[in-house]
LOLUM-285014 format. One record per residue: x, y, z of N, C-alpha, C, CB in turn; residue number from 0; chain. Coordinates in nm, 2 decimals, padded with zeros to 4 digits, m for minus. Glycine has a CB too. Example, Ala and Ser with C-alpha at 12.3 -4.5 7.8 and 13.67 -1.06 7.14 Angstrom:
+--------+--------+--------+--------+--------+--------+--------+--------+--------+--------+--------+--------+-----+----+
!     nX !     nY !     nZ !    caX !    caY !    caZ !     cX !     cY !     cZ !    cbX !    cbY !    cbZ !   i ! ch !
+--------+--------+--------+--------+--------+--------+--------+--------+--------+--------+--------+--------+-----+----+
!  01.32 ! m00.57 !  00.78 !  01.23 ! m00.45 !  00.78 !  01.32 ! m00.33 !  00.78 !  01.13 ! m00.45 !  00.90 !   0 !  A !
!  01.28 ! m00.22 !  00.71 !  01.37 ! m00.11 !  00.71 !  01.29 !  00.00 !  00.79 !  01.41 ! m00.06 !  00.57 !   1 !  A !
+--------+--------+--------+--------+--------+--------+--------+--------+--------+--------+--------+--------+-----+----+
***
This chain:
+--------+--------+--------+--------+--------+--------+--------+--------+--------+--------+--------+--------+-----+----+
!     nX !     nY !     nZ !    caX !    caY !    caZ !     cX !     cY !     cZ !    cbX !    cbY !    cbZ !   i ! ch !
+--------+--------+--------+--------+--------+--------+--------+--------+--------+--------+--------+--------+-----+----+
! m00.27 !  01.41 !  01.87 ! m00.31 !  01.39 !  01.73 ! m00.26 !  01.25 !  01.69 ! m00.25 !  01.50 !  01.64 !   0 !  A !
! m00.34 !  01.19 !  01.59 ! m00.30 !  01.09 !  01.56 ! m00.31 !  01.07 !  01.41 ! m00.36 !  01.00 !  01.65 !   1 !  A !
! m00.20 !  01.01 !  01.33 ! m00.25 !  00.97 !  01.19 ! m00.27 !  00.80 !  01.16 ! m00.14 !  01.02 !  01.07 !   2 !  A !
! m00.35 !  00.79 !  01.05 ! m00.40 !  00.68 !  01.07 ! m00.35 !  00.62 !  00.85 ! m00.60 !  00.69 !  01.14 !   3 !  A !
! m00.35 !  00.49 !  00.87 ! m00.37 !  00.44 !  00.68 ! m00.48 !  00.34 !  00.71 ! m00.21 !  00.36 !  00.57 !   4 !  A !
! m00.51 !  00.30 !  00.61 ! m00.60 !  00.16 !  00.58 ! m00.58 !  00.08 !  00.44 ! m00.78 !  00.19 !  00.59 !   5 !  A !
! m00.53 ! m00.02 !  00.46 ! m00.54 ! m00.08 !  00.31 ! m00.66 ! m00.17 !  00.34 ! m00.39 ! m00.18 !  00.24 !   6 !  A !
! m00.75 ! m00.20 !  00.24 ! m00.84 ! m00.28 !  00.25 ! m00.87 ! m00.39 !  00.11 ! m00.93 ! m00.20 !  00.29 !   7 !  A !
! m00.93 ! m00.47 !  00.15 ! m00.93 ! m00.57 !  00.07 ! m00.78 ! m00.63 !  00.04 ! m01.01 ! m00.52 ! m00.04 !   8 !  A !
! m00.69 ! m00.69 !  00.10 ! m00.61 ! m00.70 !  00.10 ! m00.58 ! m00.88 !  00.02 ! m00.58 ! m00.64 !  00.23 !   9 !  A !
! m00.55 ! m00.93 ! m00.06 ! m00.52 ! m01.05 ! m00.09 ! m00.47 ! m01.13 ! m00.02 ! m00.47 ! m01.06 ! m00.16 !  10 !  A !
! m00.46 ! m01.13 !  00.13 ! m00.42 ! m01.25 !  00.21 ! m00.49 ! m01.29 !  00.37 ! m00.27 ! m01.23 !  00.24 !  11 !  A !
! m00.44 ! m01.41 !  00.40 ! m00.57 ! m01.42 !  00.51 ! m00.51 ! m01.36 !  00.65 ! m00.63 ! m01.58 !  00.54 !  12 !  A !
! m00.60 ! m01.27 !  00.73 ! m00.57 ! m01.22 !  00.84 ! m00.48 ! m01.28 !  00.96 ! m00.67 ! m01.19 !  00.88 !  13 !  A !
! m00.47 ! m01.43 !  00.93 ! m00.41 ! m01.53 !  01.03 ! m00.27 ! m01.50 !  01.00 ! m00.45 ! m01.69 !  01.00 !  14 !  A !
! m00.23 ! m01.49 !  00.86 ! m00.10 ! m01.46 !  00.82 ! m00.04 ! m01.32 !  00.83 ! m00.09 ! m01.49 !  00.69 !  15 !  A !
! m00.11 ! m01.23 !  00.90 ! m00.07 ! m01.14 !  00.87 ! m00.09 ! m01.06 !  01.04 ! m00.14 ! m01.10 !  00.74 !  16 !  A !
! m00.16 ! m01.15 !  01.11 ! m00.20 ! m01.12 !  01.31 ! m00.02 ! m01.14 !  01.32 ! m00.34 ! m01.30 !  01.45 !  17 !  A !
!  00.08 ! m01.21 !  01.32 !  00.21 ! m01.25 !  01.37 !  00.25 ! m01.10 !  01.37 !  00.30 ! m01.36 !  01.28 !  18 !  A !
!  00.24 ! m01.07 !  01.17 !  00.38 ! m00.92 !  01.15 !  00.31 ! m00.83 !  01.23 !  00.40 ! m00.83 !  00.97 !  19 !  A !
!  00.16 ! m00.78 !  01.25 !  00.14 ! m00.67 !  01.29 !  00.18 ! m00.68 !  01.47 ! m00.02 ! m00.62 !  01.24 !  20 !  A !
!  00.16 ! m00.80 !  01.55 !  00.23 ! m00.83 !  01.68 !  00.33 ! m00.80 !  01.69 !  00.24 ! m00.94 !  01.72 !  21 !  A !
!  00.43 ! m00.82 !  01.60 !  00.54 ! m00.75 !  01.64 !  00.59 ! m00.61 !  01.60 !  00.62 ! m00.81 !  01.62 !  22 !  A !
!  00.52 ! m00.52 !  01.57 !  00.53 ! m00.37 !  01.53 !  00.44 ! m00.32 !  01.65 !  00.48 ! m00.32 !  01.36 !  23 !  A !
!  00.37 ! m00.34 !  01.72 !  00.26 ! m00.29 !  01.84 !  00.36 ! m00.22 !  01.92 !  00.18 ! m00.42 !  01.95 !  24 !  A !
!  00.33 ! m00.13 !  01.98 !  00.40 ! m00.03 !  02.03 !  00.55 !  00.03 !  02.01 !  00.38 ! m00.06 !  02.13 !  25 !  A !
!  00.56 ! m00.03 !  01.91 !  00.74 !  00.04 !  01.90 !  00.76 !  00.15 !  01.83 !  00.85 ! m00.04 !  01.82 !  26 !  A !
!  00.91 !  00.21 !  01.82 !  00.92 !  00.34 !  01.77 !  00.90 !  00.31 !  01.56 !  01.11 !  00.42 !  01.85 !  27 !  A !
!  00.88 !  00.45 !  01.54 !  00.81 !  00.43 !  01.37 !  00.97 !  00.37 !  01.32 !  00.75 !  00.63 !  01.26 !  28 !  A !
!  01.07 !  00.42 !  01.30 !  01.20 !  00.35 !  01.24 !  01.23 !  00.24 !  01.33 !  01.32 !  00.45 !  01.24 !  29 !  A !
!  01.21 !  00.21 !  01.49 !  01.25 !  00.05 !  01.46 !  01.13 ! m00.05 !  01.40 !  01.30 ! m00.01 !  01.61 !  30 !  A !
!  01.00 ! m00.01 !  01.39 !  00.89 ! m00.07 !  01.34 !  00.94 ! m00.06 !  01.21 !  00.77 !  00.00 !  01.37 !  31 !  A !
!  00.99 !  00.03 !  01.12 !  00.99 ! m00.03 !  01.00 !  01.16 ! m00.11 !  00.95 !  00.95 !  00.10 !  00.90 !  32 !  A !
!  01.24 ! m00.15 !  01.01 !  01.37 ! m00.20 !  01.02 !  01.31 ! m00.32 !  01.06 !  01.49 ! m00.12 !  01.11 !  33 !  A !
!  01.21 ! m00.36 !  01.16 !  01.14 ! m00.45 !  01.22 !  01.10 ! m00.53 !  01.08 !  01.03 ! m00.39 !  01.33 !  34 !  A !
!  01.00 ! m00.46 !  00.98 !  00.93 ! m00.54 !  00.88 !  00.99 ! m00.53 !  00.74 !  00.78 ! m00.50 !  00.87 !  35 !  A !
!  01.15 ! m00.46 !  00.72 !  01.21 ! m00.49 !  00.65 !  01.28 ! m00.59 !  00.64 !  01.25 ! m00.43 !  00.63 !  36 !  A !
!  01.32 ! m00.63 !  00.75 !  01.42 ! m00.76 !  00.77 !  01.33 ! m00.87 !  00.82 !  01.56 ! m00.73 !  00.88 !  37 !  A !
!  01.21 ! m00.89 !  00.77 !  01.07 ! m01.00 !  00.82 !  01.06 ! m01.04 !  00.75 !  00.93 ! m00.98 !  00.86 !  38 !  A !
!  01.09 ! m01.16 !  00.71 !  01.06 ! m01.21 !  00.57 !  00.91 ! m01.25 !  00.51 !  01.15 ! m01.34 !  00.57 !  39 !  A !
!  00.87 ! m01.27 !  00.37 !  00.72 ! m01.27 !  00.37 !  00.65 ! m01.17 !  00.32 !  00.67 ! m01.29 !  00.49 !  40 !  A !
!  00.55 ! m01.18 !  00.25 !  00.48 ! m01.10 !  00.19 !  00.40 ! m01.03 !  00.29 !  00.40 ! m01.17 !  00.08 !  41 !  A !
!  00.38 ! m01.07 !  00.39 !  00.26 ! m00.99 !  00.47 !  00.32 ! m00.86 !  00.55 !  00.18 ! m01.09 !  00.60 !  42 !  A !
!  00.49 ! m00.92 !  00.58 !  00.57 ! m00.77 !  00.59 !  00.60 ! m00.68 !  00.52 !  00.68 ! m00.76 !  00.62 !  43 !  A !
!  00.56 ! m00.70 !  00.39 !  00.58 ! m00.60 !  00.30 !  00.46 ! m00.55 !  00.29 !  00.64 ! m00.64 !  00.18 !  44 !  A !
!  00.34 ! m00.60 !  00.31 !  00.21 ! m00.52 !  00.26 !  00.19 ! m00.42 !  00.42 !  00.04 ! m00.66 !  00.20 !  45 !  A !
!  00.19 ! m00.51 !  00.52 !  00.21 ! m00.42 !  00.69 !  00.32 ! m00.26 !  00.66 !  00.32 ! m00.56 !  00.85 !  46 !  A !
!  00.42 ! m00.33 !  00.61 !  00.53 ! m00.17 !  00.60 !  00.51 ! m00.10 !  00.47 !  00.71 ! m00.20 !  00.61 !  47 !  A !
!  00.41 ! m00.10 !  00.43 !  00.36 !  00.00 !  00.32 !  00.24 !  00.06 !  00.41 !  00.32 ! m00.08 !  00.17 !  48 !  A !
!  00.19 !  00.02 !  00.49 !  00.07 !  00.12 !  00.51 !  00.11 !  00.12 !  00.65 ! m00.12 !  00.08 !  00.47 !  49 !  A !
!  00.24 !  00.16 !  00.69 !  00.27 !  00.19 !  00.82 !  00.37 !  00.32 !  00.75 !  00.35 !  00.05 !  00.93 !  50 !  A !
!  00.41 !  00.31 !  00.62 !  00.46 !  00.42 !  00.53 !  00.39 !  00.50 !  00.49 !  00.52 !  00.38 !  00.44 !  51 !  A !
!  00.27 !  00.49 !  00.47 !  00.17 !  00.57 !  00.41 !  00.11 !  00.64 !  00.53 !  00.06 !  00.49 !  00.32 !  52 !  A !
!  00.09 !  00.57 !  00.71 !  00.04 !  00.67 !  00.83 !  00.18 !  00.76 !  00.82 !  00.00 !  00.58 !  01.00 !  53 !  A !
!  00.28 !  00.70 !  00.79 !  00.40 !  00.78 !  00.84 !  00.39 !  00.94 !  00.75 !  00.57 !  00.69 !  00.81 !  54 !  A !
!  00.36 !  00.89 !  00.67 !  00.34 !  01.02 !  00.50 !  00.24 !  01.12 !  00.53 !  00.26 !  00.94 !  00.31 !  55 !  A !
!  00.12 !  01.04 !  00.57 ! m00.01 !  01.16 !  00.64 !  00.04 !  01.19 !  00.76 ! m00.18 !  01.11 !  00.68 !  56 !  A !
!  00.09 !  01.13 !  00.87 !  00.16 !  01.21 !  00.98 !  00.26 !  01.33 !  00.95 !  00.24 !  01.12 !  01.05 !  57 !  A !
!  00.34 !  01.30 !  00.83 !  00.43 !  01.43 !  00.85 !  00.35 !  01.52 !  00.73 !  00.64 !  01.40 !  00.82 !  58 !  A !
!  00.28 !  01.47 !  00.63 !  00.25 !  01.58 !  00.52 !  00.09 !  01.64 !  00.57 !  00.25 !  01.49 !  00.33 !  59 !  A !
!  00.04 !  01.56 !  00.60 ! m00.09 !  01.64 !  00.66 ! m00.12 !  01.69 !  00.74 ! m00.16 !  01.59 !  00.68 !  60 !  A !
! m00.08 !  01.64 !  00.90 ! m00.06 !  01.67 !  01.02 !  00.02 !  01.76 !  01.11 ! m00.06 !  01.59 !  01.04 !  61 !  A !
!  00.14 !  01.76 !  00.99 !  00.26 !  01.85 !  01.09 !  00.31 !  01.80 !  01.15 !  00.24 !  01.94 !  01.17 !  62 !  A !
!  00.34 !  01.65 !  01.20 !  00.40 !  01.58 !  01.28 !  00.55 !  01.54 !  01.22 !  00.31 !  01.46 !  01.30 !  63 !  A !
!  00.62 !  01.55 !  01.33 !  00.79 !  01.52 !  01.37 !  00.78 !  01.34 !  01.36 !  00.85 !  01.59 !  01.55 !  64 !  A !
!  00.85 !  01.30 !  01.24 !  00.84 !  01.13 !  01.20 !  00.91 !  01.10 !  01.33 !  00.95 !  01.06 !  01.03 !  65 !  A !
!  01.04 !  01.16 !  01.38 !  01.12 !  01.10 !  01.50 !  01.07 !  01.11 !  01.58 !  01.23 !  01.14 !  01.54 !  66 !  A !
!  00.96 !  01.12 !  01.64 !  00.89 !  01.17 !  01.79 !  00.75 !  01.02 !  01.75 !  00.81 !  01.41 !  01.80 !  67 !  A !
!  00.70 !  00.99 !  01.66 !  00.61 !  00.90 !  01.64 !  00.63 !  00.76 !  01.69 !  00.59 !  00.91 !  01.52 !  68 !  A !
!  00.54 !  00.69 !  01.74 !  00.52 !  00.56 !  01.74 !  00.39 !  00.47 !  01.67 !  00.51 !  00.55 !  01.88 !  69 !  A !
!  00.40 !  00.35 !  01.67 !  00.30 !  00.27 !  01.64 !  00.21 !  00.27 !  01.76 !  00.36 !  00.14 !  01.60 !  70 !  A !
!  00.09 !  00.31 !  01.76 ! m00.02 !  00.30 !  01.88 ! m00.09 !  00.19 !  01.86 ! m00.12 !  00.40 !  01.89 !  71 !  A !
! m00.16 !  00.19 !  01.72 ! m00.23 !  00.02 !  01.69 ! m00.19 !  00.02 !  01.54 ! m00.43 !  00.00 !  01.71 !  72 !  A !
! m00.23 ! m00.09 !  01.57 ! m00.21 ! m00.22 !  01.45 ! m00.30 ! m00.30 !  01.44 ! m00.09 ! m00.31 !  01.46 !  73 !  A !
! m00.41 ! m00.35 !  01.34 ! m00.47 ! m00.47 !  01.31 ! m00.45 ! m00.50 !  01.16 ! m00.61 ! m00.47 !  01.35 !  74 !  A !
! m00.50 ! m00.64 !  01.20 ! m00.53 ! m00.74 !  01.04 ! m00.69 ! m00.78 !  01.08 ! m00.41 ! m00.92 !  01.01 !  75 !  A !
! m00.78 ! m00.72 !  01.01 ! m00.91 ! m00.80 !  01.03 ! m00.95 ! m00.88 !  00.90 ! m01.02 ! m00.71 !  01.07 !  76 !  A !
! m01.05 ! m00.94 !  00.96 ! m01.10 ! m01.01 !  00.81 ! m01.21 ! m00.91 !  00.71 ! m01.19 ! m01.16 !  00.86 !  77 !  A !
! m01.17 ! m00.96 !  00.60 ! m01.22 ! m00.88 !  00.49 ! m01.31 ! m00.97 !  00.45 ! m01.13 ! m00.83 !  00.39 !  78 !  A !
! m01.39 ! m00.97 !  00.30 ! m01.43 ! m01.03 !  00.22 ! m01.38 ! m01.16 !  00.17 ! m01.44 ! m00.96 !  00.16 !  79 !  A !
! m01.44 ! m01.26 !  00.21 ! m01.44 ! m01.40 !  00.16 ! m01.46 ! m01.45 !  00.02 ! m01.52 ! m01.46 !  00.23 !  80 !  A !
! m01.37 ! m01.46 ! m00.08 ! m01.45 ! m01.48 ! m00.23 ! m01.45 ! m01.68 ! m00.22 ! m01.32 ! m01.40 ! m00.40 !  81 !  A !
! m01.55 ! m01.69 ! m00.27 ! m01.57 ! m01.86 ! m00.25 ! m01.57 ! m01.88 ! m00.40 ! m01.72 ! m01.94 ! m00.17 !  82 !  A !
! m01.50 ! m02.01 ! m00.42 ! m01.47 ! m02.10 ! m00.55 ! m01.47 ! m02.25 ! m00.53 ! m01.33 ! m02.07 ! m00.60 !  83 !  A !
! m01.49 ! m02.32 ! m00.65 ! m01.54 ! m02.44 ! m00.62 ! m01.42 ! m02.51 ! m00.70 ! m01.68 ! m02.47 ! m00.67 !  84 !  A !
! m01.37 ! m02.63 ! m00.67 ! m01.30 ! m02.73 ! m00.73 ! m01.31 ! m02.86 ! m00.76 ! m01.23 ! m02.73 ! m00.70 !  85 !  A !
! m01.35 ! m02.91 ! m00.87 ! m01.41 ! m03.04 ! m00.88 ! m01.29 ! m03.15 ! m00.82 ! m01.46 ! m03.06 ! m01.04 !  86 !  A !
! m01.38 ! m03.21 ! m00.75 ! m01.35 ! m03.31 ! m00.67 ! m01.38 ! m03.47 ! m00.75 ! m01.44 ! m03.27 ! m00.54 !  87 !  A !
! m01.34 ! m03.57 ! m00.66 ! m01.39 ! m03.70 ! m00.72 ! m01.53 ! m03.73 ! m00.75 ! m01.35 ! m03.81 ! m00.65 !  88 !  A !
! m01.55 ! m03.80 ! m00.83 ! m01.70 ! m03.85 ! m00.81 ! m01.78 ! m03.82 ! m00.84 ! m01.73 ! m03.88 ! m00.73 !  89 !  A !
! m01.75 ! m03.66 ! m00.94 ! m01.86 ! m03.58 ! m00.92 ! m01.88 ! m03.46 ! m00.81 ! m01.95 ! m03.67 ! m00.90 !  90 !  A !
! m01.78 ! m03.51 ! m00.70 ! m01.80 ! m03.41 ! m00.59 ! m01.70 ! m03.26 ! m00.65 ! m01.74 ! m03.50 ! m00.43 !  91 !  A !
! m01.75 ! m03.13 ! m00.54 ! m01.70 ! m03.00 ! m00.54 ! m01.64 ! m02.99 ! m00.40 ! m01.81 ! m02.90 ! m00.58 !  92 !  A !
! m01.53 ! m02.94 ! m00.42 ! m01.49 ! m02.88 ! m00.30 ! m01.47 ! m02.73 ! m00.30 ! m01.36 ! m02.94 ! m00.26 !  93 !  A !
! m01.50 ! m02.71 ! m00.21 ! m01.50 ! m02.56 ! m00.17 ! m01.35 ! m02.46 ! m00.16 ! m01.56 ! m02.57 ! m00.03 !  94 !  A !
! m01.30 ! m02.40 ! m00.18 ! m01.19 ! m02.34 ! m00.22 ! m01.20 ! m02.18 ! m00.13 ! m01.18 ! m02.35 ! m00.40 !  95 !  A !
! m01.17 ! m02.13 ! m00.03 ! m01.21 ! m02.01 !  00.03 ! m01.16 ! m01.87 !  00.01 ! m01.19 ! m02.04 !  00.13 !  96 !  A !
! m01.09 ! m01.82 ! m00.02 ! m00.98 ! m01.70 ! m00.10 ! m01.01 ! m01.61 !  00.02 ! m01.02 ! m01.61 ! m00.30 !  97 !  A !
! m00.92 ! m01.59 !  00.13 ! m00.95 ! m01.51 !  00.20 ! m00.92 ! m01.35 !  00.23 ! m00.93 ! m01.57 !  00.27 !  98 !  A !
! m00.92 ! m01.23 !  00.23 ! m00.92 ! m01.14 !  00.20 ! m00.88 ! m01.03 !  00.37 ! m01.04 ! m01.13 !  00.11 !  99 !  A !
! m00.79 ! m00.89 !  00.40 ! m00.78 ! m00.84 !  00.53 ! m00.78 ! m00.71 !  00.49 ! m00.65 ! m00.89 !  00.61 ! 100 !  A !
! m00.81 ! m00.70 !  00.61 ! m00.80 ! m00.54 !  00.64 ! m00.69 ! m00.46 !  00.74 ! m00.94 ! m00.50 !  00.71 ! 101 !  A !
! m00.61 ! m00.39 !  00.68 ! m00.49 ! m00.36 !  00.75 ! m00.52 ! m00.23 !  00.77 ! m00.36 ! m00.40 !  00.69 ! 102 !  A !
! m00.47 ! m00.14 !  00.95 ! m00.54 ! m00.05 !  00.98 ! m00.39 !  00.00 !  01.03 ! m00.68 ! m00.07 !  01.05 ! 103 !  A !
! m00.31 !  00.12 !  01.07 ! m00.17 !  00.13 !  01.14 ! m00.27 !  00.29 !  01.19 !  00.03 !  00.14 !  01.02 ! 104 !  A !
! m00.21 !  00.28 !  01.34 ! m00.24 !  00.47 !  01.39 ! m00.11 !  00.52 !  01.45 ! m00.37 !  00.51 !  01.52 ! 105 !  A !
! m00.05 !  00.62 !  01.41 !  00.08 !  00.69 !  01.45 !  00.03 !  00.75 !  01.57 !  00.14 !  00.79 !  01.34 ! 106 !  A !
!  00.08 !  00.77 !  01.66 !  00.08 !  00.88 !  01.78 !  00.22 !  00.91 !  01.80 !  00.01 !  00.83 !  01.93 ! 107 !  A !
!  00.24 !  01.08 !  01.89 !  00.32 !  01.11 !  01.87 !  00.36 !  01.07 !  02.05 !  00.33 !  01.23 !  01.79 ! 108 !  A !
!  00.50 !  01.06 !  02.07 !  00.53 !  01.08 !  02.19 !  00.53 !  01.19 !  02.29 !  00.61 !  01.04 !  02.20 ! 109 !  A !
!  00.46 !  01.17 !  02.39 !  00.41 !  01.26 !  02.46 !  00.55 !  01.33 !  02.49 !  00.32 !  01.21 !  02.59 ! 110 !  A !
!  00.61 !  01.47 !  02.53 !  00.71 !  01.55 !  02.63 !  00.71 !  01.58 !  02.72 !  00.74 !  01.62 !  02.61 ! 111 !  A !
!  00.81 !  01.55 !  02.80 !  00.79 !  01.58 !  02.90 !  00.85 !  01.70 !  02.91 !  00.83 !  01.49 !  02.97 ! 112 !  A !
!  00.72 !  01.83 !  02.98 !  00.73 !  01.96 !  02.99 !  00.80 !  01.98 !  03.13 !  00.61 !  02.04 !  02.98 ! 113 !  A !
!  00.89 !  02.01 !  03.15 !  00.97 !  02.05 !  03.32 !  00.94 !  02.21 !  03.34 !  01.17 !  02.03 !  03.32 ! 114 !  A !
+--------+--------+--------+--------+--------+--------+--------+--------+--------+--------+--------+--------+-----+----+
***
C-alpha cells in the first residue's frame, strides 16, 4: 500500500525546489522530515508540508504504522506559467515569467521480513 499528497499550483519554480525533494528520495519518514526542517528556504517548508499531509493519509486513511514508512518518490514538476510584461527602455516590454510546481510525495511502507 501506498499513500500519496499533491500540492499543486505551487508559487515557485520547480528548479528551486528539484535540490529539497533530492534529498528526501528514499529515506526513512522522520529522518525525511528532520532532513527539511533544518533545510533552510521556502521550498523546504512547502516539500515538508505535503510529505506531512502523505504521512496524515498514511496513518488516518490507510492504517499505516508512521514508523515502518518511507519516502518512495518525490517530484517537483512544472506547473502553469503566468506571463507578465515590464516596460522596458524605449518603448520596449520585457517579458517577466512567474513560474509555478507541482509537488507530488508517495509513502510506502517497509517491507518485513517474515522468518
Amino acid at each position: 500500500m501506498e499513500a500519496k499528497a499533491i500540492a499543486k499550483y505551487v508559487k515557485m519554480s520547480p528548479i528551486k525546489l528539484k535540490p529539497v525533494t533530492d534529498l528526501v528520495r528514499g529515506k526513512d519518514l522522520n529522518e525525511a522530515l528532520t532532513i527539511l526542517k533544518f533545510t533552510p528556504g521556502k521550498g523546504a517548508e512547502l516539500v515538508e508540508k505535503v510529505v506531512k499531509s502523505a504521512a496524515a493519509n498514511a496513518e488516518n486513511n490507510l492504517d499505516m504504522d508512521p514508523d515502518n514508512l518511507y519516502v518512495a518518490e518525490v517530484y517537483a514538476n512544472q506547473g502553469p506559467t503566468m506571463k507578465r510584461w515590464r516596460a522596458g527602455a524605449q518603448g520596449r516590454a520585457f517579458s517577466i515569467l512567474k513560474r509555478s510546481s507541482h509537488i507530488g510525495v508517495t509513502l510506502k511502507e517497509k517491507e518485513t521480513e517474515v522468518q
